[in-house]
Each structure stands twice: as structure tokens, then as C-alpha cells.
N, C-alpha and C positions, 0 to 999 in steps of 0.2 A: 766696425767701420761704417761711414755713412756713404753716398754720393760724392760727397768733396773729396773724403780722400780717393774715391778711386777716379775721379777722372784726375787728382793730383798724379797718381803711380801711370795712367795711361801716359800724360805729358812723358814724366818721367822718363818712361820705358821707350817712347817713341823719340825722345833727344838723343838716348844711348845710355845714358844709366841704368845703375843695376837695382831691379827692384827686388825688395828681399821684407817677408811676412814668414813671422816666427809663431808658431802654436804648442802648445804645451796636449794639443789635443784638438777635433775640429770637427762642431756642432753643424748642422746644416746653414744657419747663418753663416758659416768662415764658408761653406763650399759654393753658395748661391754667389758671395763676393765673389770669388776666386773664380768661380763662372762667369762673372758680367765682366771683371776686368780680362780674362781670356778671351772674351768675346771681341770687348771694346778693339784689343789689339791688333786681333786678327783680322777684324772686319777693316780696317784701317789698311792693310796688306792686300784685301780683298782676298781675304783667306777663310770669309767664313762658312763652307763648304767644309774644311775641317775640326773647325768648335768640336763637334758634338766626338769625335774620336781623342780630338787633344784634352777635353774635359774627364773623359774615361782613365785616358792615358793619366793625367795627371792625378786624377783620384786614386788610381791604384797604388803609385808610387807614394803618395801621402798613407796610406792605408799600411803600405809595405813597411814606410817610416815610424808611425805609429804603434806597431805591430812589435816593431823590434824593440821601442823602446818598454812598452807591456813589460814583453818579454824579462829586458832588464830586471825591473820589478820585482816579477814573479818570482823570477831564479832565485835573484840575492835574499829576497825573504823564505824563501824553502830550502835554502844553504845547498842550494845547486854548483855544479861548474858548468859553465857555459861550451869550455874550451875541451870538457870530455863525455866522449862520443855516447859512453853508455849512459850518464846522468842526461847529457840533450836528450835524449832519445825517451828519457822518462822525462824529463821535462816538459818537454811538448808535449808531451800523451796530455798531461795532467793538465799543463796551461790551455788547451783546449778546451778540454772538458769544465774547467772551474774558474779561469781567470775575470771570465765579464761576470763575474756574479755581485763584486762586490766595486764596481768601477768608481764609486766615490772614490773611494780608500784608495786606488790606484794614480786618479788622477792628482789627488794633494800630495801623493810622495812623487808623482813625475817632477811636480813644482819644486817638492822640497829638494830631491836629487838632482833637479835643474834637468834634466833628460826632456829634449824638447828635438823637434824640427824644424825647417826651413825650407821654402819654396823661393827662389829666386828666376829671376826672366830677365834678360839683359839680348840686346841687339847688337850682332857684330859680323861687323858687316855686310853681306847680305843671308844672315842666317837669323832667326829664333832663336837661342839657348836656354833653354829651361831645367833648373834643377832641384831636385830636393835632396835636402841633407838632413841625416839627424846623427845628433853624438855621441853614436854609441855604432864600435867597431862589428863586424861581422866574426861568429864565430866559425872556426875551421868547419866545421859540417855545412853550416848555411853556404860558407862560399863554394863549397863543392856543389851543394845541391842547386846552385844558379849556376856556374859551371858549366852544368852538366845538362841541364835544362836550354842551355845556349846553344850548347853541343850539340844537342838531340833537335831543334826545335826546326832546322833546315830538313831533317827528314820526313815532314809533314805537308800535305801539298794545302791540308785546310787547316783550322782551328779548329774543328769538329771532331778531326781524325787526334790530333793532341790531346785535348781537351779529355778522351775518353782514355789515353794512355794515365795521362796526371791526375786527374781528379779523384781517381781514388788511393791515390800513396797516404802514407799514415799519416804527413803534415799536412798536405795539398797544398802548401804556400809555393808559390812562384807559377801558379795558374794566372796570377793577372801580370806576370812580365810578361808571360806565352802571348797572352790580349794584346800587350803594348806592342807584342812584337809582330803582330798580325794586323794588327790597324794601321801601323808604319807601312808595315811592305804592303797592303790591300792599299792604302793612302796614296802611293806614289812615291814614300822616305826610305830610303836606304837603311832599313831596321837593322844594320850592324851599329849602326850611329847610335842607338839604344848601349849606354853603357853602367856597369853598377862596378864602383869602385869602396873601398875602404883598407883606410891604413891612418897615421896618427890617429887613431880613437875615433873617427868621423867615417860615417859609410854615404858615397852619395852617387845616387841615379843621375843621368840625364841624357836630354836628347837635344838636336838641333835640326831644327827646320831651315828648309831653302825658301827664302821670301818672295821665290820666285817660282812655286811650288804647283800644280796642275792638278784638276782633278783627275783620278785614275780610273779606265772605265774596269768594266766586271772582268775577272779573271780566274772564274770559277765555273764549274762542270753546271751547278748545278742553275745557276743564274743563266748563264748561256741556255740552260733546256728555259728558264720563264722565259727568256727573251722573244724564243721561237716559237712558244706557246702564244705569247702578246701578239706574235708576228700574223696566226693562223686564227685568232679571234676573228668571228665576222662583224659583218657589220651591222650597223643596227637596224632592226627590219625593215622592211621598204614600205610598210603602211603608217610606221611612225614617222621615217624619215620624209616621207609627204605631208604628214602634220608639219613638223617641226618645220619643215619649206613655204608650206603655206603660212606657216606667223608670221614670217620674214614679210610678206608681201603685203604692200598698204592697198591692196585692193581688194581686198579678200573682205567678205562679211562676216557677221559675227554668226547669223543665219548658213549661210556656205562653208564658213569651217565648223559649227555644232553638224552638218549633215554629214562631211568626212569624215569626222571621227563617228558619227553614230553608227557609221557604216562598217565599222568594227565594235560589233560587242564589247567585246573582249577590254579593250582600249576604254573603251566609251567610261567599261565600269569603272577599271582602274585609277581613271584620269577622274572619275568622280568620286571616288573613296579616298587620293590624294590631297586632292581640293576641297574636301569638306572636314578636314583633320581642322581639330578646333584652334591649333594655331597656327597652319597656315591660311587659312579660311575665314579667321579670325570672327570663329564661330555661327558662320552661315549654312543652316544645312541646304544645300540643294539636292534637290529629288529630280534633277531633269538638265541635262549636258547643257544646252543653250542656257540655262543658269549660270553653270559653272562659268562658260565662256563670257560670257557679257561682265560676270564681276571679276575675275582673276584679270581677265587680261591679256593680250598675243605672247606676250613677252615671257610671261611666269610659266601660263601653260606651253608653252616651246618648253621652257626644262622640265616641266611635268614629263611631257612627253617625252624627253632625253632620259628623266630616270627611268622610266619605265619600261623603256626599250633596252636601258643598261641590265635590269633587275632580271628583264625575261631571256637576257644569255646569259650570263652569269647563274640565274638558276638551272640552269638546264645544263651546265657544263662542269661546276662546281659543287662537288660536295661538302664545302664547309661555308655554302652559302646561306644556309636558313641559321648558323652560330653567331657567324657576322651583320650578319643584315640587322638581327635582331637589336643587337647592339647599336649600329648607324640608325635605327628607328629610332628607339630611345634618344642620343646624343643630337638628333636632329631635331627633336622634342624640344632638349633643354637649350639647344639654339635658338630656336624661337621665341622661347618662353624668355630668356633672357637676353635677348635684342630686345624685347618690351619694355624688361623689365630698367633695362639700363640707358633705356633712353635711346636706342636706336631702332624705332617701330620701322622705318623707310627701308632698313635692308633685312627684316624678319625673315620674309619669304625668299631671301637669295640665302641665307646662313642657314636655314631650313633642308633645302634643296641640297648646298654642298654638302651637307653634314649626313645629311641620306647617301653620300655617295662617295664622302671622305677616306672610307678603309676598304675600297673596291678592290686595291691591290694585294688587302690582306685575305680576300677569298681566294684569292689566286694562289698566295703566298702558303695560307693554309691549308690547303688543298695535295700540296708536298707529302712527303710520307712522314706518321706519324713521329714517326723517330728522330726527325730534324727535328720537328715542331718543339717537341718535349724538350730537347736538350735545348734549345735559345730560352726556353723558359728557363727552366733548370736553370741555365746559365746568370739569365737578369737577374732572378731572384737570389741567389749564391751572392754574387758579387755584387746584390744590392743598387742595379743599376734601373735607374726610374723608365725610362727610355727603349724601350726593346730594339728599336732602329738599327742602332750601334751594333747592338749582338745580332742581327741580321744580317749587315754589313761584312761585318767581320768574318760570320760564322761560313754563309753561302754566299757573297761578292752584292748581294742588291737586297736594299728595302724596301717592304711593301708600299712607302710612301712614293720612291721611284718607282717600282711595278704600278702602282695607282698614275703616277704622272705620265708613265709613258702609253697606257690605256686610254687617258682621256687626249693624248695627244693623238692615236690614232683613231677616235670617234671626234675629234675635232670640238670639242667640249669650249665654249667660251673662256675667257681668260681666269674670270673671278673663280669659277667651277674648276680651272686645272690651279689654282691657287691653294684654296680651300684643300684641294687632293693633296698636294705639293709638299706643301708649309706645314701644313698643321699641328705639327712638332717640332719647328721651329719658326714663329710668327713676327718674329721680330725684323724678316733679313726681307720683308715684303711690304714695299711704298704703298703710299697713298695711289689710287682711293679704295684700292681693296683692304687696306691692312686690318678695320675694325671686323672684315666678315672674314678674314680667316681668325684673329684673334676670339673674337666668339664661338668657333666653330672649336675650335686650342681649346676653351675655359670651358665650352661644354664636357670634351671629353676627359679635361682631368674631376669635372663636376661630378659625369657618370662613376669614372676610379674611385672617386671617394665614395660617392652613396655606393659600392660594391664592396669598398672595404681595402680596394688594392691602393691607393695612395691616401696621401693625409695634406691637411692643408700646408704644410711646407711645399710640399711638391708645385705650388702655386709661384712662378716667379712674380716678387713685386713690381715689376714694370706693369704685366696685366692687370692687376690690381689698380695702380695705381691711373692706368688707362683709362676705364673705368670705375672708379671713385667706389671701390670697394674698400673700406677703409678695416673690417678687422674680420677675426673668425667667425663670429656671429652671426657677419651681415651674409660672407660665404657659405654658414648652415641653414639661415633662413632661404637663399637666394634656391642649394638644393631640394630644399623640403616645398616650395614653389615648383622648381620646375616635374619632381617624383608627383607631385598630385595631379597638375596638370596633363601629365604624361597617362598616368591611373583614371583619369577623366576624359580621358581621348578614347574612344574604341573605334574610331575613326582612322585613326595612326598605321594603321595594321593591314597595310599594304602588302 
């Protein structure tokens, strides 16, 4: 499907019609659709606060439908019974272990069997209704074992604490209703509304949203302690924040603020090892602070100064500060190097700047005890979800992009700087004039994923693309292999 049809199904969907997409299976194409028109809809509700939960939500249930219909498959070619307890029970051993091996051969007899799904979104009255269906009834175990998991899932105060009961049973299926059911009640939705039904031959999920719906704040142990943590950060030191006072003022010389700042070593060095980084410097080396000052600028070295003062509390308080930084170095690299490259040289040095200070919240966030960490990983990676956010949200009530937002809110961080922090995993829900410096800031760090290995170019939505007139894979591995050298030629960077 292209653009037309999907702002065709937005109309649709927004007059009251039932919009309804059938897949016999569903490639990363059918899920990025199925994303932007989720998007389109909600955003239109002024609901897109919840995208990134209802995109989760909705992929699990597609996964759930897909799964079963496998299943189908598998069974009737191993001369299974679905309906008895001791054949399921070998069944799924097996179809676990052996069924994606051969998923050609699976998907041409989905076709042939006609075994397919259905995603439908219809508005009624002031609710969302979203459902997926696929044709094939539930068998007597499965519907116990969802049941039973509904049953249980009220006696969990987090998803953490579930998550470590279900995840190791011999199926582990119905770990992502647990999700849907935890992103509902953490959302604000009434997660009994979460319903899975089957009878005539057809088994179908769904849920319904209030169009009137609020974001829901944190309601969790462990998000309440970041909160209080954020609360007791100090502030930023008193010889930076006289820098950063002095840029503000048009009377100040270029001679009179190089003698403040030289009047702190420490500073002095810092603010000159930043500003001689080959791309924000734009390869000038200066040997001498009244250098730096006279060609950067009041304006840039002010957020010189703001990183600088953020880097030396944060290392001094956090231990997974030198894992992340490292990371914000590099992705702050490949912002610069591609605002150049794409034609926006004028905002380099501000997508530079955010992007050194983008995942501030995830030292914080990291810094938690080892054993949350691990399981939201564990978790994304399991259920294949690109986004760690979600399973942050989900898992402890806040994500590091909030823990970053609400940081830079109390250091009082200019607008574009709490943007950049903000958005940057979701770029799209941010006007003009900032939207191209967080979208940079976005495309560098799915850049970094890739040259790491953890994403692949799918994971690129094509609006950024086509934002910037990046038109195929190509020009995406050249634009990497650009910014990885540049990066490797900076010894400058290393703040």
C-alpha cells in the first residue's frame, strides 16, 4: 500500500467507517503502514502520546494471530489434534523448536488453506475500537491458558514481577497479552476492555479506547524513587552557570568572557577540546580559549558550557555514565557530520550539542539495578520490539526520554536542547523550526544501531527519508561509512 491509500483509510476511519486490512502474514512494510496510519489517527484525536503503546499493543495481537494460524499448519501436516491436551502439549514443544525453519512452505499453504488475519479500527462514538481476527478457533488449552493468565495478571503490581512468573512456562505465549495488558492500565485504559474471544471458527482480540483519553502519570515504586532522584540533582555549577549568564549579555567582550572562563582551568580545557571537535569546529584547531571564543560564538559556547556542566554531575553521580556518554559522543558525531551532509550546515552545531545530551536520562535510568536493566532488554529483544521506551514505560512507569525531559526541564535547558532530549524517538509529533534538529538527532541514532548491528535499515521510517531526500539503502550505508570515519578522525571528540 502506498500514501493514498492510507490517508484514503484515515478519511475513512475518521467519517465512522470500519476500516479493515487482511494479511495472510506481515512483513515490516505491512507494520510501518499499519504504524503511520495508527499514527495519522490518533494524532487527529490528539492522542499521540499513546502511538507508541497502541503500535506495541497492536503488534502483539497480530503476532498472537499469526502464531495461531502457524500453528494451524504445523499441527494438520504432523497429523496432530489440536483439541488434545497430550498431542498440544507435544505440539508446541515441537512447533517451537522447528516451525520458522521452513517459512516459505508455510506461508504458500497459509494462502492455499486461506488461514489469514484481520486488523480492523472503526470509531464509535466516542471510543477507538480496534480488532484483529484470524480464522481459526482457539483450542481448549489455549483458551485456559489466556484464562488463566487474565486471572492471574491482577495479582501483579508491575510487569516485571509477571513477566518473571510467565516467561519461563513451556509455551511463554500470552506474555504479550500480559504487555497489552499493562500498557492499558500504566496508559490510563481500563485493561479489562482488553478482550480475546473465539467461537464460530474465528478467534478475535480487541480493545477500545476513550477518544477522550489523558495521559497517565508514573504509578510505579520505582519511577517515583527517579522522580525524587531528578528532584535532589543539583544544579549546575556556579562557575558555569556565570558563563552561561555572561553569553546572555550584549555587553560583555569577547576579551572579558575568554578571562572567565580561563579563570577556571578546568572549563577553559573542556570548552576548548569541545569546540575544536572537527565537526563542530568545523575543523579549526584552536590552541588558545580567546580563539575559541571569537569564532564559535556567545550563543553555541553557552551550550558548550550547559554540556559541560551536565557531564561533570552526571559523572560524578552516575555509574553508567562513561557506557552512555560514549555512545551520545559518537551519535552526536554523526549529527553533525550529517546536517553537512544533508544540507543543513546552519543547525550542525545545535544537533551536535543535543545529541551529546540526547540519552542524559538513560544514565540515570541505567544506573537502576542491574536486574531491571537486563530484563527490559531481555524483554525488547524477545518480543522484537525496536524501541526500548515502551518496555521502560511499561516495565518501571517512566522513560529515559521523560527522565531526560524532566532533567533538562529542571536545568532550564533552551527549548530546541529539551526537544532533541524529548522526541527523539518520536520526531515526528515536533513543529517547525525545531523538527529538522530533532529528526537528525532520530536518524543519527538509528545510524549509530546500524553501524552496531542492533537495527537494520528497515527500522528507518520513510517519512525521515524522504525528509531528507535519502532515496535508498545505499545512499543510507554510504551516508554511515561518512559519518564512522569522520567520527575515527576526530580525536578531538573525546570529551
Amino acid at each position: 500500500m502506498n500514501n493514498a491509500d492510507l490517508k484514503s483509510l484515515v478519511i475513512d476511519c475518521l467519517s465512522g467507517k470500519t476500516v479493515r486490512l487482511k494479511y495472510y502474514s506481515v512483513d515490516t512494510g505491512s507494520h510501518m503502514f499499519i504504524n503511520a496510519l495508527l499514527t495519522k489517527i490518533l494524532a487527529h484525536y490528539s492522542l499521540t502520546f499513546f502511538v507508541h503503546p497502541l503500535e506495541t499493543i497492536v503488534h502483539e495481537l497480530l503476532s498472537n494471530a499469526y502464531k495461531a494460524n502457524l500453528k494451524r499448519v504445523y499441527f494438520a501436516d504432523k497429523h496432530l489434534d489440536l483439541e488434545n491436551a497430550t498431542q498440544f502439549r507435544k505440539g508446541i514443544r515441537e512447533f517451537r523448536a522447528t516451525a520458522y525453519a521452513d517459512l516459505g512452505y508455510i506461508h504458500r499453504e497459509l494462502r492455499k488453506r486461506d488461514l489469514y488475519f484481520e486488523l480492523s479500527i472503526v470509531k464509535k462514538d466516542k471510543t477507538l475500537c480496534i480488532t484483529v481476527m484470524n480464522n481459526s478457533p482457539l483450542s481448549p488449552a489455549e483458551q485456559k491458558r489466556i484464562s488463566d493468565r487474565f486471572s492471574k495478571v491482577n495479582e501483579y503490581d508491575t510487569f516485571l514481577a509477571a513477566y518473571d512468573d510467565f516467561f519461563d512456562e513451556s509455551e511463554g505465549a500470552g506474555l504479550g497479552i500480559i504487555m497489552a495488558w499493562f500498557l492499558l492500565k500504566d496508559s490510563g485504559v481500563d485493561p479489562t476492555g482488553l478482550t480475546i474471544d473465539s467461537r464460530d471458527g474465528v478467534t478475535e482480540a480487541s480493545i477500545c479506547l476513550p477518544l477522550d483519553l489523558k495521559p497517565a502519570g508514573p504509578e510505579h515504586d520505582t519511577a517515583d524513587h527517579i522522580l525524587r532522584e531528578i528532584e535532589q540533582l543539583p544544579p549546575i555549577p556556579a562557575r558555569i552557570t556565570a558563563i552561561i549568564e555572561a553569553c546572555d549579555r550584549s555587553d560583555i567582550t569577547a576579551d572579558a568572557l575568554s578571562s572567565m572562563i580561563s579563570a577556571d582551568p578546568d572549563v577553559a580545557d573542556d570548552l576548548l577540546r569541545l569546540a575544536r571537535s572537527a565537526d563542530l569546529g568545523r575543523g579549526v584547531e584552536f590552541s588558545r580559549i580567546e580563539e575559541a571564543v571569537r569564532t564559535v560564538g556567545k550563543e553555541e559556547l553557552k551550550l558548550l558550557a550547559l554540556a559541560i556542566g551536565v557531564k561533570r554531575i552526571l559523572q560524578k553521580r552516575y555509574r553508567a555514565f562513561r557506557q552512555v556518554w560514549r555512545h551520545c559522543k559518537k551519535t552526536a558525531c554523526f549529527a553533525s557530520v550529517l546536517a553537512r551532509e544533508l544540507g543543513r550546515d546552519d543547525i550542525s552545531d545545535y544537533v551536535y550539542l543535543g545529541s551529546l545530551l540526547h540519552d542524559q536520562g538513560k544514565i540515570v535510568l541505567l544506573s537502576l539495578s542491574d536486574d531491571i536493566n537486563e530484563k527490559i532488554a531481555d524483554i525488547a529483544s524477545n518480543r522484537h520490539i525496536r524501541e526500548s521506551t515502551i518496555i521502560e514505560e511499561v516495565a518501571i512507569g517512566i522513560s529515559h526520554v521523560t527522565i531526560g525531559e524532566i532533567m533538562a526541564e529542571k536545568w532550564d535547558f533552551p527549548e530546541h536542547l529539551k526537544l532533541m532530549i524529548s522526541s527523539h524517538h518520536r520526531p515526528f509529533k515536533v513543529e517547525e523550526p525545531y523538527r529538522d534538529m530533532v529528526l537528525l538527532t532520530h536518524l543519527a541514532d538509528i545510524f549509530w544501531g546500524i553501524g552496531e548491528g542492533r537495527y537494520d535499515y528497515s527500522h528507518i521510517e520513510e517519512g525521515v527519508l524522504e525528509r531528507f531526500g535519502i532515496e535508498n539503502e545505499a545512499r543510507v550505508i554510504e551516508l554511515i561509512e561518512c559519518c564512522s570515519r569522520r567520527f575515527n578522525e576526530c580525536p578531538n571528540l573525546h570529551l
